[in-house]
C-alpha positions as CSV (number, residue, x, y, z in Angstrom):
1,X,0.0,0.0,0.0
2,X,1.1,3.3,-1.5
3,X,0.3,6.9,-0.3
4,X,1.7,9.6,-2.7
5,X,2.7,12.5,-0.3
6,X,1.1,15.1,-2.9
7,X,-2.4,13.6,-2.3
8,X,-1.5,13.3,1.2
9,X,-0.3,17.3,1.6
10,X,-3.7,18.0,-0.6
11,X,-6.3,16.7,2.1
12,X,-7.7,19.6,4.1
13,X,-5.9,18.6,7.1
14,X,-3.1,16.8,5.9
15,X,-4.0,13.5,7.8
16,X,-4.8,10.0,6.4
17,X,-6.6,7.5,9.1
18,X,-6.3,4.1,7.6
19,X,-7.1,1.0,8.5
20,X,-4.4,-1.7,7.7
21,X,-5.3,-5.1,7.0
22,X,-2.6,-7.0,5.4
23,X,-1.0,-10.6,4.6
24,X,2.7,-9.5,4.5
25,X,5.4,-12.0,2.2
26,X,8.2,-13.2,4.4
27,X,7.1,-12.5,8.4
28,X,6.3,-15.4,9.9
29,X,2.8,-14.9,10.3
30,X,-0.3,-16.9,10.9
31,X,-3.0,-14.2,10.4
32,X,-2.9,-10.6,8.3
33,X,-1.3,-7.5,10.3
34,X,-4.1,-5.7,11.1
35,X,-4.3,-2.2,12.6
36,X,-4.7,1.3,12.5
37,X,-2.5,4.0,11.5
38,X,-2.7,7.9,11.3
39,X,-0.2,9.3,8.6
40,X,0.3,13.1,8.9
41,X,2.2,15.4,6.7
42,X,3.8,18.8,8.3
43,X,6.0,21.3,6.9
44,X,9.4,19.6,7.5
45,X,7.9,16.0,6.4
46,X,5.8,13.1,7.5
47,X,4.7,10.9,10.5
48,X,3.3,7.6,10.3
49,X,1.9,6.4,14.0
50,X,-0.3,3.7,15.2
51,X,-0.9,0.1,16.5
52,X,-1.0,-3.4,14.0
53,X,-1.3,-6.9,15.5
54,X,-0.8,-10.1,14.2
55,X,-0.3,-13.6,15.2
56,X,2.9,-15.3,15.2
57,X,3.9,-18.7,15.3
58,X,7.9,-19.5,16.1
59,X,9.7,-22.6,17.2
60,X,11.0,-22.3,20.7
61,X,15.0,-22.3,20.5
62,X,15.2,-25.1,23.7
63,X,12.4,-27.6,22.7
64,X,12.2,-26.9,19.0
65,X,8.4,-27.0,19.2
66,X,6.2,-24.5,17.3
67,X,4.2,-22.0,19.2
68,X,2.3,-19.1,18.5
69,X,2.5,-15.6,20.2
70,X,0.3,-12.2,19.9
71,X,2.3,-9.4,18.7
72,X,0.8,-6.2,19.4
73,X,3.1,-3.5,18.5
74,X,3.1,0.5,18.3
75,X,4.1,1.8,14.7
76,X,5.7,5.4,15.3
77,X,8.0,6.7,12.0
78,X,9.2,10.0,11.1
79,X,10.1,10.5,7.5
80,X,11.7,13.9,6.7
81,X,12.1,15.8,3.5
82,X,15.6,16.0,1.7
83,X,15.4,19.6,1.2
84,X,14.4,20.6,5.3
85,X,17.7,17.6,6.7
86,X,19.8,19.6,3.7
87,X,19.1,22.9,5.4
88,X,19.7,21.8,8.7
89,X,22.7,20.3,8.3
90,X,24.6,23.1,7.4
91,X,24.5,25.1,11.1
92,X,25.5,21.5,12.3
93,X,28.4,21.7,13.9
94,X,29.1,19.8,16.9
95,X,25.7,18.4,18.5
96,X,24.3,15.7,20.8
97,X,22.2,13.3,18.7
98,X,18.3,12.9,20.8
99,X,15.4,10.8,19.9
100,X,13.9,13.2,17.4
101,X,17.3,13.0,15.4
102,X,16.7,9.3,14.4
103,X,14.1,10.5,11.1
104,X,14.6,8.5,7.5
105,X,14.7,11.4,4.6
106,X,12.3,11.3,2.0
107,X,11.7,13.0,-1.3
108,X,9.1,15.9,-1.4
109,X,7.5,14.4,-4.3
110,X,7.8,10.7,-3.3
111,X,5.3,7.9,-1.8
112,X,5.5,6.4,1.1
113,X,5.1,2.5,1.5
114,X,2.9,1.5,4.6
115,X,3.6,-2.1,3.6
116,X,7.2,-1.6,4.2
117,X,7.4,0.4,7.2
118,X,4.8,-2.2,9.2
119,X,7.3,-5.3,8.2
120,X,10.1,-3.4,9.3
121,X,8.1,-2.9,12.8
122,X,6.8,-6.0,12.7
123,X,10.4,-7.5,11.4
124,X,12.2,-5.9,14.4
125,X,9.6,-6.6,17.2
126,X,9.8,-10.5,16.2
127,X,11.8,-12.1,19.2
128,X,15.7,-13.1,18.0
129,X,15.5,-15.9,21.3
130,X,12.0,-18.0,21.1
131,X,11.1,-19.4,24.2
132,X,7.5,-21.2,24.4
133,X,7.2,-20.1,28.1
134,X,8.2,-21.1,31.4
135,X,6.3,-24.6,30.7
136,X,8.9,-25.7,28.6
137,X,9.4,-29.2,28.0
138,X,13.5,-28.7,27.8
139,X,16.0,-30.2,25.0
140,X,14.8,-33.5,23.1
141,X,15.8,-36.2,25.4
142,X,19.2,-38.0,24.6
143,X,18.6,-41.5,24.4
144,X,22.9,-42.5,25.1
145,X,22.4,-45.9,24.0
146,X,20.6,-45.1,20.7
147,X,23.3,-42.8,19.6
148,X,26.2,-44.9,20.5
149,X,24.5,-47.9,18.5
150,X,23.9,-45.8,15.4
151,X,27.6,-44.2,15.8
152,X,29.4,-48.1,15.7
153,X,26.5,-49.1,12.8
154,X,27.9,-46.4,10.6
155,X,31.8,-46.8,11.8
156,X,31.0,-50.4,10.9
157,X,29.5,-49.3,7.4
158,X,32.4,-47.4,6.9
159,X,34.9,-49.9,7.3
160,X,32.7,-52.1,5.0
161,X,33.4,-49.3,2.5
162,X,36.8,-48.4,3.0
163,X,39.5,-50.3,1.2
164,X,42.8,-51.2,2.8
165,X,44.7,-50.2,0.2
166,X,47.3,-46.6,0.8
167,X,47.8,-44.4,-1.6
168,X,51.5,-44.5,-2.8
169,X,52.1,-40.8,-1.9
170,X,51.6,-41.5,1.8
171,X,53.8,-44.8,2.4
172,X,56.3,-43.5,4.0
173,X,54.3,-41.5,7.0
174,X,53.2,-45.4,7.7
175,X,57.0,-45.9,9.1
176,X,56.7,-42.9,11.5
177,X,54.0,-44.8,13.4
178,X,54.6,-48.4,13.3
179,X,52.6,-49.5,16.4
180,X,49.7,-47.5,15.2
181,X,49.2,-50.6,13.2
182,X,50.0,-53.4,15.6
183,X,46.9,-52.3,17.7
C-alpha cells in the first residue's frame, strides 16, 4: 500500500486515518497484520503512527516445538524531507544526537510504503531468542544408547566401505608410526 505524499499534503488537514489489513510476504505470520495507522504530513515531512497486531507462530529455540505468540506493536515513523535535513545540516556543527534525530529522509515528491514500514516494525519486534514459556518441556531427550548404536553401525558401514589399500604418496608416514598398526 502506497500513499503519494502530494495527495496526502492535498487533504484539508493533511491527515490519512487508515485501517491496515494485510498478509505480509516473508514475516512469519499466521493471520494478516491488522491495525490502524494515522499518517500526517507537516512542513518539514511526515509521520506515520499507530498500532498493528498479528499472530505469530515461532519454534522455541530449547524444545524446537512450534508456538504461536500475539504481537501487538506501536508503529511510530518520522520521515523527513531531503530539502528541510539539507538545510539543517549546514549550522550543524558539533551536536548531541536525541530521539527526534533518528528520522529516514524522503523525497518531497515521493510515496510512502505503509507495507514496508509495518514489516520493518513487525520484522524488528519478532523475538531473536524464542522461548514457548516457562512450561517448557527442555531439550529433546538424549537417548545414550541409541546414539552410541547408530555411531558403531555407521563406523562399521564405513569400514565395510573403506579399502585397505594406501595411496603411494603416503607410504612413508606409515613408518613414523609403526605401532599404530599393531593395535
Amino acid at each position: 500500500m502506497k500513499i503519494s505524499l502530494e495527495d496526502l499534503r492535498a487533504l484539508p488537514q493533511r491527515r490519512l486515518k487508515l485501517d491496515f489489513n494485510e498478509t505480509l510476504a516473508d514475516l512469519q505470520t499466521v493471520k494478516p497484520v491488522i491495525g490502524e495507522l494515522l499518517i500526517a504530513a507537516d512542513i518539514s515531512g511526515v509521520r506515520v503512527v499507530g498500532r498493528v497486531a498479528s499472530l505469530l507462530k515461532l519454534t522455541c529455540h530449547t524444545c524446537l516445538k512450534p508456538f504461536f505468540k500475539t504481537l501487538n506493536l506501536d508503529v511510530d515513523e518520522r520521515f523527513v524531507y531531503e530539502d528541510y535535513l539539507n538545510e539543517g545540516e549546514r549550522d550543524l556543527i558539533q551536536k548531541e544526537l536525541l530521539n527526534d534525530d533518528f528520522v529516514e529522509s524522503i523525497r518531497y515528491e515521493d510515496k510512502l510504503d505503509i507495507s514496508d514500514i509495518v514489516y520493518q516494525a513487525v520484522t524488528l519486534a519478532t523475538p531473536v531468542y524464542c522461548s514457548c514459556g516457562s512450561d517448557c518441556s527442555g531439550p529433546p531427550a538424549y537417548d545414550k544408547q541409541s546414539a552410541d548404536k547408530q555411531q558403531a553401525k555407521s563406523q562399521s558401514s564405513d569400514a565395510l566401505n573403506r579399502t585397505d589399500a594406501i595411496d603411494p604418496r603416503w607410504k612413508n608416514l606409515k613408518t613414523l608410526f609403526p605401532s599404530e598398526e599393531s593395535r
